[in-house]
Each structure stands twice: as C-alpha cells, then as structure tokens.
Short mmCIF file of the C-alpha atoms (twelve columns), coordinates in Angstrom:
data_MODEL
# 
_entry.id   MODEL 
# 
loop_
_atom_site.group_PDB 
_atom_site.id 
_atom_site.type_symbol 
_atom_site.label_atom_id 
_atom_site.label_alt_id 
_atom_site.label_comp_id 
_atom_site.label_asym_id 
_atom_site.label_seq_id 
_atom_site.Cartn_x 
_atom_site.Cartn_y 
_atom_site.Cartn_z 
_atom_site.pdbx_PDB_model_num 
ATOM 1  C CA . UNK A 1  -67.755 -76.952 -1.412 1 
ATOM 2  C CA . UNK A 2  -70.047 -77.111 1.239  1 
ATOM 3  C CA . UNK A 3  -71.896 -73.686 2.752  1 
ATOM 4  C CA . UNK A 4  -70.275 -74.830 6.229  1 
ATOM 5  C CA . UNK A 5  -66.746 -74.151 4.863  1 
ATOM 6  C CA . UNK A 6  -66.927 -70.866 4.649  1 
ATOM 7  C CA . UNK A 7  -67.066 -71.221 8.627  1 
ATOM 8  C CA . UNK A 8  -64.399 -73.202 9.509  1 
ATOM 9  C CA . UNK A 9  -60.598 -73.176 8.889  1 
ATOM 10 C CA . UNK A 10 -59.002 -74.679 5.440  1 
ATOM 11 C CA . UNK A 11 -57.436 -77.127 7.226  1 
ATOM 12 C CA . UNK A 12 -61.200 -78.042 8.313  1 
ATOM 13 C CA . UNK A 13 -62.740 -78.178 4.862  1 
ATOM 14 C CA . UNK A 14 -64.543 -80.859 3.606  1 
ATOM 15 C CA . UNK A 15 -62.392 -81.069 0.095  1 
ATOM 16 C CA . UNK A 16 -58.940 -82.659 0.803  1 
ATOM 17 C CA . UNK A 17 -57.211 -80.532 -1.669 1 
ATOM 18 C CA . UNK A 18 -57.776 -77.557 0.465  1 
ATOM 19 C CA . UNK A 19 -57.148 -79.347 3.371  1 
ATOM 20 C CA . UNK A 20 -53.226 -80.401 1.623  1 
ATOM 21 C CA . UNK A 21 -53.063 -76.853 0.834  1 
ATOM 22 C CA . UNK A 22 -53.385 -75.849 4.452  1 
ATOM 23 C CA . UNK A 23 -51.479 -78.710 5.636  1 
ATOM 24 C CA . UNK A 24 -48.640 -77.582 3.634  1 
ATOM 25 C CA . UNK A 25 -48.653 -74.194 4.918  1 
ATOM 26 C CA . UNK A 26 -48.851 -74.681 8.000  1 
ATOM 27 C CA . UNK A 27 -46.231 -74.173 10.734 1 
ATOM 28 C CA . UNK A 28 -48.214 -75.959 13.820 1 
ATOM 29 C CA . UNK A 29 -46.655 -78.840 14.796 1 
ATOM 30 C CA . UNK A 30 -49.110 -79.776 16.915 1 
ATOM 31 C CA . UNK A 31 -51.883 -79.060 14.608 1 
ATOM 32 C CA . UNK A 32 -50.538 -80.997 11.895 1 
ATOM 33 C CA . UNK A 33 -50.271 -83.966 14.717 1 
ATOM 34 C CA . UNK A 34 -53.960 -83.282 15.102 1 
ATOM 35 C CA . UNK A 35 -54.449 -83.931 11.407 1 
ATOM 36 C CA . UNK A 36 -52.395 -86.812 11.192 1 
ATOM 37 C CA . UNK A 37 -54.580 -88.414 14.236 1 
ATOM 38 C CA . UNK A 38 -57.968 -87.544 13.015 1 
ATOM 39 C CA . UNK A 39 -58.410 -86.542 9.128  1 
ATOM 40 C CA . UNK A 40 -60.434 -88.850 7.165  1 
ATOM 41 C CA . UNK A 41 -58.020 -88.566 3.747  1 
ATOM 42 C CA . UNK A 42 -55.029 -91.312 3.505  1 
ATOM 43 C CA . UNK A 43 -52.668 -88.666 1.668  1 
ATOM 44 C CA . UNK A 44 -53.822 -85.364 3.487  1 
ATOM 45 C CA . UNK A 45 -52.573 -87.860 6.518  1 
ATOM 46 C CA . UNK A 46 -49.254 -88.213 4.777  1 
ATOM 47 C CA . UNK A 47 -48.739 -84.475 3.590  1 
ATOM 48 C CA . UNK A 48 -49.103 -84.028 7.805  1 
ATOM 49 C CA . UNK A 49 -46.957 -86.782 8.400  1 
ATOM 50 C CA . UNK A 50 -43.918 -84.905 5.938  1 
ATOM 51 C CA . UNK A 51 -44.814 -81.416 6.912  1 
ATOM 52 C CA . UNK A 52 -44.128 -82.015 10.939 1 
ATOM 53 C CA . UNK A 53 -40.703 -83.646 9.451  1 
ATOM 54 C CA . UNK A 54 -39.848 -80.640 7.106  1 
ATOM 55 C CA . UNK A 55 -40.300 -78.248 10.228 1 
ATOM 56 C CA . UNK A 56 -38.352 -80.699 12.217 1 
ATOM 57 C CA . UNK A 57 -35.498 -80.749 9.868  1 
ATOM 58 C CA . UNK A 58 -35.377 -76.373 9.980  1 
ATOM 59 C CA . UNK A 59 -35.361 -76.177 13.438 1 
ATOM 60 C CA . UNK A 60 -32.320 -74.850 14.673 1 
# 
C-alpha cells in the first residue's frame, strides 16, 4: 500500500483487490462507468462491467 492511499477513495487505491472490493460495493452507476473507462486492471474492469449489470437487473 502506498502512503497516498490513505488519501484517496478505495475505489482509487493503487492495489486492485481493494479497488474489486469497492467496485463490488458500490451502488454508482456512473462511477462504476468511470472505472470501467479508465482503471488500469483487466478484471477490476470486468467486476465494473457486472456490477452496473447487477444494479441494472434490481432496478424496479
């Protein structure tokens, strides 16, 4: 972990597993679009990617 992180959001952190974490808690579509657009990790991408369907899919 870099000292930075402890400044900026988990779903800003420089280790990706933290980053899935927050990905997968998240309820912000369009901050999981955000992710899906710019993070540098293949699978936090995906996680994104199937989170913004999952909240599709419980939307009434």
């Amino acid at each position: 972990m870099k000292f930075s992180d402890f400044f900026v959001p988990k779903i800003a952190r420089s280790d990706p597993k933290v980053r899935e974490k927050a990905v997968l808690s998240c309820t912000d579509p369009e901050l999981l679009q955000r992710v899906v657009q710019h993070d540098k990790d293949d699978h936090v991408r995906q996680v994104a990617r199937q989170r913004i369907e999952t909240l599709k899919t419980r939307q009434p």
